[in-house]
C-alpha positions in Angstrom: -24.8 -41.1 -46.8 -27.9 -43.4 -47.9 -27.1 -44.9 -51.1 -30.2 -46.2 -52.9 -30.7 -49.2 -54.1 -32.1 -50.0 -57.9 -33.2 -53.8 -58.6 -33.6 -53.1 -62.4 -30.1 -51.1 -63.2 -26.8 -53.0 -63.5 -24.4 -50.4 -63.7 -21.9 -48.1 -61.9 -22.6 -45.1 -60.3 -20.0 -42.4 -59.1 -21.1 -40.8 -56.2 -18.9 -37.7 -55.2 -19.0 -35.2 -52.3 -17.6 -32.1 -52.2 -15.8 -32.9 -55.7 -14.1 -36.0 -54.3 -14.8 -39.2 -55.8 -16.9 -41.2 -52.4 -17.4 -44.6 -54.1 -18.2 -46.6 -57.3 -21.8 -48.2 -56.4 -22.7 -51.5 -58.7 -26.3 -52.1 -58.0 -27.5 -55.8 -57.7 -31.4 -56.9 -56.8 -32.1 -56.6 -53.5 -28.5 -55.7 -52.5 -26.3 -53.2 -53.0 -22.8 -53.8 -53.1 -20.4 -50.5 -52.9 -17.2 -50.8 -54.4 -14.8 -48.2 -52.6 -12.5 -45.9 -54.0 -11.0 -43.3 -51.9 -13.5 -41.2 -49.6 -10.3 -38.7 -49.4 -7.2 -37.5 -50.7 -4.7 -35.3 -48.6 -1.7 -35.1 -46.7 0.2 -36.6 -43.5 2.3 -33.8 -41.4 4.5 -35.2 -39.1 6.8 -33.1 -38.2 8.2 -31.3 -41.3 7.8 -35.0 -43.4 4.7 -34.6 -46.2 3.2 -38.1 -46.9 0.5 -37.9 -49.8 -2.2 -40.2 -48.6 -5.7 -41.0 -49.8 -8.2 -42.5 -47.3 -10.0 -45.5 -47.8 -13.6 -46.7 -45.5 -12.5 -49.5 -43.5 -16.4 -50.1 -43.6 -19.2 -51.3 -46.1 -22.7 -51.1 -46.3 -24.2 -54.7 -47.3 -28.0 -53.6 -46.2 -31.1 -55.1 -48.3 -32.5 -52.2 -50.0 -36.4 -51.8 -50.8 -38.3 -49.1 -52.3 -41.3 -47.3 -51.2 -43.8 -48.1 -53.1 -48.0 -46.9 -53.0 -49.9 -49.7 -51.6 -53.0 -48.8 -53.9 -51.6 -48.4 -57.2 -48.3 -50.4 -56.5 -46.1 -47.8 -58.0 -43.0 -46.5 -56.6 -42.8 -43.4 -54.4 -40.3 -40.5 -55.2 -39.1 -37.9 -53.2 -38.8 -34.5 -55.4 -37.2 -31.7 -54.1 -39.1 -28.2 -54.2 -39.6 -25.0 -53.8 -41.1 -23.8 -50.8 -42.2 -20.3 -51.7 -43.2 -21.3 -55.8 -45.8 -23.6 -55.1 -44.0 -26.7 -55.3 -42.1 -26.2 -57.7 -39.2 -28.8 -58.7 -35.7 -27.6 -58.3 -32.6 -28.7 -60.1 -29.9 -30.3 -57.9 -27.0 -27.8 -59.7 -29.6 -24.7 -58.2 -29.4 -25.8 -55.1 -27.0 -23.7 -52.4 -26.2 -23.8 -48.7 -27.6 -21.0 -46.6 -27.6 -20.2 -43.2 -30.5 -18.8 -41.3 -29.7 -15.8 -39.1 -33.4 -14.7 -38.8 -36.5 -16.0 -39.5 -37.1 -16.5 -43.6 -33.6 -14.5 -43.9 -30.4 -16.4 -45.0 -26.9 -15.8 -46.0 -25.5 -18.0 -49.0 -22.2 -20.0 -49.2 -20.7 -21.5 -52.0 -18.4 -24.4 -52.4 -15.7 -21.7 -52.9 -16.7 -19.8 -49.6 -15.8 -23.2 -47.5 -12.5 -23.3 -49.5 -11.6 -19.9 -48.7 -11.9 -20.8 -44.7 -9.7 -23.2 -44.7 -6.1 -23.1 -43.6 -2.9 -25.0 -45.3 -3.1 -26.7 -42.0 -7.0 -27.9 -42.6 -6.2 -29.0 -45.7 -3.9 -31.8 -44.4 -3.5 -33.7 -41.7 -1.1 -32.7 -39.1 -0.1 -35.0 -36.0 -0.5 -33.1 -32.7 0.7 -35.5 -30.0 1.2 -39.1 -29.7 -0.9 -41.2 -27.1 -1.3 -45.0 -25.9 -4.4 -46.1 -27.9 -5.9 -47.6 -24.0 -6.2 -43.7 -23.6 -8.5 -43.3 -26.2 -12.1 -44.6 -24.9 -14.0 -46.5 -27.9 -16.8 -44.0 -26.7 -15.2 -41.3 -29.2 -14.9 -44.0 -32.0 -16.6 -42.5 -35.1 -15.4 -44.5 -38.6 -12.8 -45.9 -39.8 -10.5 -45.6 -42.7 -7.4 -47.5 -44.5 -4.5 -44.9 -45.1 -2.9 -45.2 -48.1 0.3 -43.4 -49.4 0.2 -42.1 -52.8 3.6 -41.2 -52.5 6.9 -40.9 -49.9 6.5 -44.2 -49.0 9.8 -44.5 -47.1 8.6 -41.6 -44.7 5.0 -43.8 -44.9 7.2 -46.9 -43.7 9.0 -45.5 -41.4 6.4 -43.9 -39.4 4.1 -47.0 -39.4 7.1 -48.9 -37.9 8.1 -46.3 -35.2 4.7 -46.0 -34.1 4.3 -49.5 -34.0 7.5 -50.2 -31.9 7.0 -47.3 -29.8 2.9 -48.9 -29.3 1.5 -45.4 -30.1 -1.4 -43.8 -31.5 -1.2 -40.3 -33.4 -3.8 -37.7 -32.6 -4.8 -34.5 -35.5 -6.9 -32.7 -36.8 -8.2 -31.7 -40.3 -11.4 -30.6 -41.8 -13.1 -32.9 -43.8 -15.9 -31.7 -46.2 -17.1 -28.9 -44.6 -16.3 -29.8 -39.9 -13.3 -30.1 -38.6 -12.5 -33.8 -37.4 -10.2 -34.8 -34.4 -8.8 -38.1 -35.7 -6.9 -41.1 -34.1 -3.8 -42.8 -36.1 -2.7 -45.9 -35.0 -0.9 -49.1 -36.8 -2.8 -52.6 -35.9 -1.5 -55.5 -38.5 0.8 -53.9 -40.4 -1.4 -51.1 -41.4 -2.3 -47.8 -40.9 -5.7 -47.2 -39.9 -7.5 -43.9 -38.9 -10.5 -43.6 -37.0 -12.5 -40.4 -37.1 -13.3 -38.8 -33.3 -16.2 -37.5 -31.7 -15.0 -34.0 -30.0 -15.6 -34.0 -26.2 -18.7 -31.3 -26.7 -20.5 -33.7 -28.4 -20.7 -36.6 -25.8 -24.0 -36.6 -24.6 -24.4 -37.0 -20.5 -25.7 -40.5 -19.6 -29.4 -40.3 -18.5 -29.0 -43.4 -16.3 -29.3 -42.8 -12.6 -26.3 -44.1 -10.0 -27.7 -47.5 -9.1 -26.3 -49.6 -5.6 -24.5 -52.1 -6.0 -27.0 -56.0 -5.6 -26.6 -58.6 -2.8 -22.9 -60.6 -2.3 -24.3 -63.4 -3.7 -26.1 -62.3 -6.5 -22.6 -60.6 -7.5 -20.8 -63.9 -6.9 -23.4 -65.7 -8.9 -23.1 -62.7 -12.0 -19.4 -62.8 -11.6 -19.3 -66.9 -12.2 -21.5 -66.4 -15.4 -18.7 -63.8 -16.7 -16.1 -66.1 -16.0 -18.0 -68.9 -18.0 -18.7 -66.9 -20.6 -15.3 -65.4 -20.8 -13.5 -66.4 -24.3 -11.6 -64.5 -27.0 -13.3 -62.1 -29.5 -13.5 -63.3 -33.5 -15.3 -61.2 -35.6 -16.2 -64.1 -38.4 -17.8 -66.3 -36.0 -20.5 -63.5 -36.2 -22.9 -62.6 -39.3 -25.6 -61.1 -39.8 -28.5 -63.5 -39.0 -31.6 -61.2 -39.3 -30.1 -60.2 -43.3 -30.1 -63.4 -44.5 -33.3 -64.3 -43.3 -34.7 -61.3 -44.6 -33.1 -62.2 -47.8 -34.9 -65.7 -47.7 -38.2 -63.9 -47.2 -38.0 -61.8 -50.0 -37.4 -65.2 -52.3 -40.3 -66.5 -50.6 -42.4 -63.7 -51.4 -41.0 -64.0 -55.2 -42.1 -67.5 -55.3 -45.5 -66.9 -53.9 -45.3 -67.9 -50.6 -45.6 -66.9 -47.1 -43.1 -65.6 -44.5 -42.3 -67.8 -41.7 -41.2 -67.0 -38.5 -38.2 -68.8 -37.0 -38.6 -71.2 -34.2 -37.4 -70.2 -30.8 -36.5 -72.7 -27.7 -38.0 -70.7 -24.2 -36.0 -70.8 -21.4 -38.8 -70.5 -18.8 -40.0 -68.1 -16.5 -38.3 -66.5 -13.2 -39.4 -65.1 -10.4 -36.4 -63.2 -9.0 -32.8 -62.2 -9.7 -31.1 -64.9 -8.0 -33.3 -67.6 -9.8 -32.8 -65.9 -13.2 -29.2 -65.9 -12.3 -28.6 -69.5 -11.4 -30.5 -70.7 -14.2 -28.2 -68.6 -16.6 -25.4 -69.7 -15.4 -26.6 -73.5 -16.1 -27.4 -72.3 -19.2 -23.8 -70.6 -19.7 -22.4 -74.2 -18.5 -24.4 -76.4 -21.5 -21.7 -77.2 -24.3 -22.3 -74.6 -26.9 -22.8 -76.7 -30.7 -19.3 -75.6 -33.2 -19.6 -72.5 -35.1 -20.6 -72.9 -38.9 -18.6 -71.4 -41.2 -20.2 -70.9 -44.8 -19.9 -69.8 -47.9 -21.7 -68.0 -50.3 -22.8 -69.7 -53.1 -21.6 -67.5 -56.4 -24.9 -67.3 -59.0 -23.7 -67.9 -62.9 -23.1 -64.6 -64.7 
């Protein structure tokens, strides 16, 4: 979903999809900040226990949002949607269906109601097939993630967020979401329940890459060492997104009149094989590395 961003309207938006409320979008200048309510509301089967959950994106989009705009007249570009066979003629979002082309310029229509009649009590909630070790699962079919949230039987909720966290499991199901069935992944990580969304096995792509042979001994030795010396533990806030705020700085730039500058980067050389480029990034890997900033965001006066 692209949610668009407005510089000149400070107000909340509801956004809904297939008649469930997605998100509440507040819309800043420059940035768009999406305040989540719940993407869906349904059900946990496990076993004959009925949890009422809601689920919640894990996930945010905190993008800079421009326009398009005509570079002649300076006046923003909008996309209309028409008719094809009425010469262009505008068409009103609530006369807008589905259809499904079976031959060329013929379709069949569905309605929202035609998806609801497909669906089985069982696609309607989600029911636990089998439990796995989450190692089993390769991040490969990772898709989204989402918070689940009881709305009710919390004592079932409880209890099966502590058994599967004893036990180290990771529940697999299936539902239908909007109009596809989903595989999904449950597992407990910090005391809560998350769900990941799965990609089926039919829609992993083949890897175009080629078998390669394995290098030289020493060039292996030498890529091995650099490993080692870069080995440390993963934390996501000692990352941010760099390249945002210095578009962000550029656009206040611009405002103010001036000209973009481009950040100054130290080069590292040239090489003239592997083992040289290896050696030299393994000195490299050696240099102490300066502490990691943390900052904060300055809040702007309402």
């Amino acid at each position: 979903m692209i949610l668009r961003n407005y510089a000149d309207q400070l107000e909340i938006d509801e956004i809904k999809f297939n008649g469930c409320l997605m998100a509440a979008v507040k819309f800043y200048p420059f940035i768009h900040t999406v305040i989540m309510a719940y993407s869906y509301k349904t059900s946990l089967n496990f076993g004959l226990v009925y949890i009422p959950v809601t689920l919640h994106s894990a996930v945010r989009e905190n993008g800079v949002g421009f326009r398009m705009i005509d570079k002649k007249t300076m006046s923003r570009v909008r996309y209309v949607k028409t008719c094809e066979d009425c010469g262009g003629k505008p068409v009103r979002q609530e006369d807008i269906v589905k259809g499904f082309e079976y031959e060329d310029g013929k379709y069949v229509i569905f309605e929202e109601g035609d998806f609801e009649k497909l669906k089985t009590k069982k696609d309607k909630n989600i029911t636990i097939e089998k439990f796995v070790s989450v190692s089993e699962v390769d991040p490969l079919y990772f898709d989204k993630p989402y918070y689940v949230v009881p709305t009710g039987a919390e004592k079932a909720f409880s209890v099966l967020l502590s058994a599967m966290r004893e036990e180290g499991k990771a529940a697999i199901a299936k539902t239908v979401l909007g109009t596809k069935e989903t595989l999904i992944m449950i597992r407990v990580k910090d005391g809560q329940m998350l769900l990941n969304t799965l990609f089926f096995a039919e829609e992993i792509t083949a890897n175009p890459a080629k078998e390669l042979s394995v290098g030289g001994e020493k060039e292996l030795q030498m890529a091995k060492a650099i490993i080692e010396s870069m080995t440390g533990e993963f934390r996501a806030e000692e990352y941010k997104d760099e390249y945002r705020e210095r578009l962000q700085a550029a656009i206040e730039r611009k405002i103010a009149g001036k000209e973009i500058v481009s950040p100054k980067e130290k080069g590292n050389g040239s090489v003239s094989n592997l083992m040289e480029a290896l050696t030299k990034s393994l000195e490299l890997a050696k240099k102490p590395k300066p502490p990691v900033r943390r900052t904060t965001r300055k809040k702007k006066a309402e």
